[in-house]
N, C-alpha and C positions, 0 to 999 in steps of 0.2 A: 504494500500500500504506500504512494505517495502522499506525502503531506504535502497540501500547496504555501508554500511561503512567503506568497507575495499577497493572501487575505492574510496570513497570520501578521506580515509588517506593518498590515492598515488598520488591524484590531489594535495592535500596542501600541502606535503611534497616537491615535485614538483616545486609548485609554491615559497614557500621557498626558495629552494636553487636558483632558479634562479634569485632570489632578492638580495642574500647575497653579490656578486660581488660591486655591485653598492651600497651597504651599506659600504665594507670598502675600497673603494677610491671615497670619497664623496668630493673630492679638495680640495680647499684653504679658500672653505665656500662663494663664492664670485659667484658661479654656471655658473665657467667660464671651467668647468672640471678642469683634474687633473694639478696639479700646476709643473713648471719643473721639477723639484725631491722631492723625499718623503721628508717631512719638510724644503725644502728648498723655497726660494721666488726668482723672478726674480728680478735684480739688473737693476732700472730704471736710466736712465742716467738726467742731468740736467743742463741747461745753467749757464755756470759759466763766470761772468763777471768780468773781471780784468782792472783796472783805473789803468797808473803809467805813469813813464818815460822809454823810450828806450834806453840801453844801447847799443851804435852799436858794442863796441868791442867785447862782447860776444854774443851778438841778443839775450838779455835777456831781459826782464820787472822788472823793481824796481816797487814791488804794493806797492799802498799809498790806494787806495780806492778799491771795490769790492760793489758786490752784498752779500746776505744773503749768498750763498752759500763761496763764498770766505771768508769774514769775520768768516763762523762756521769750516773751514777749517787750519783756524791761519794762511790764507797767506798773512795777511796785510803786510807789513814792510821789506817781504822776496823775492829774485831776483827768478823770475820764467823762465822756460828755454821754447818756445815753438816750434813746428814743424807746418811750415809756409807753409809747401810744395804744399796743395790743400787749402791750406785757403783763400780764397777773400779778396783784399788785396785794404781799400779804401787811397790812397795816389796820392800825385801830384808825377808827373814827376818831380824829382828835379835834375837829373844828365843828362837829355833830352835825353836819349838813346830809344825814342822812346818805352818805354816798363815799366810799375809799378811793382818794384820788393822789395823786402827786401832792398837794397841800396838808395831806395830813401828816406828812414826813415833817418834823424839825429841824433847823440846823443844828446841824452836831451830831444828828440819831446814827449810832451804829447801822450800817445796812447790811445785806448778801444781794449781788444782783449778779444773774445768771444769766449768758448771753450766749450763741449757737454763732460762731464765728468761723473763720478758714483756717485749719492746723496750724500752718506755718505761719501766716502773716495775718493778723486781723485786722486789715484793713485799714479805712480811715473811721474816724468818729463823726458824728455820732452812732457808735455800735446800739443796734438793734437789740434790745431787751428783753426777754424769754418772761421773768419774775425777777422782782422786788421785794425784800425781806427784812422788815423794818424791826429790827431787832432789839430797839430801844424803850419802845410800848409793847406788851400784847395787844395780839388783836382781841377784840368783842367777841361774843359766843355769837355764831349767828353769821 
């Protein structure tokens, strides 16, 4: 029996090219496919904790303390600006107007505010605020 070898050249041939695709965009090596841009990585965000005092006249934070991320950041010591606008905000009612807002903070009051920023570089301010944790009143039952 002969073999014909000139179907078997155009089968492999064939088979070949239709491999090479998926040889050169093989992703991020993680076999999650291809990665958002050609040599590019997604930029994963991460909870950045900030310990300070409240400054009310400019509704700023003086950090004194931080998580890892804060401290690899250099914002210990530095007044950080943030936007409170949808951030959850755990504080007492302290001017009774029925409603926990930015104003019920004092200057001076101990805070935690917890903000969902970029691993390595958190941007510019005003950082977006997750929660606010005014730790200088409890809050009200209720």
């Amino acid at each position: 029996m002969k073999i014909p070898f000139g179907k078997l050249a155009v089968v492999g041939a064939f088979a070949l090219a239709s491999v090479s695709p998926a040889v050169a965009d093989p992703g991020n090596g993680h076999g999650h496919g291809p990665s958002t841009a050609p040599g590019k990585t997604k930029v994963h965000n991460v909870t950045y904790v900030f310990k300070g005092t409240w400054n009310a006249a400019g509704g700023t934070v003086t950090v004194k303390h931080g998580n890892h991320h804060v401290r690899k950041a250099g914002l210990i010591g530095q007044t950080v600006t943030f936007d409170l606008t949808n951030a959850k905000l755990v504080v007492r009612d302290t001017n009774k107007d029925g409603s926990k807002t930015a104003a019920d903070i004092s200057d001076g009051d101990k805070v935690v505010v917890k903000a969902r920023l970029p691993r390595k570089d958190p941007g510019t301010q005003p950082f977006k605020a997750k929660m606010l944790v005014d730790q200088s009143s409890r809050p009200s039952a209720g």
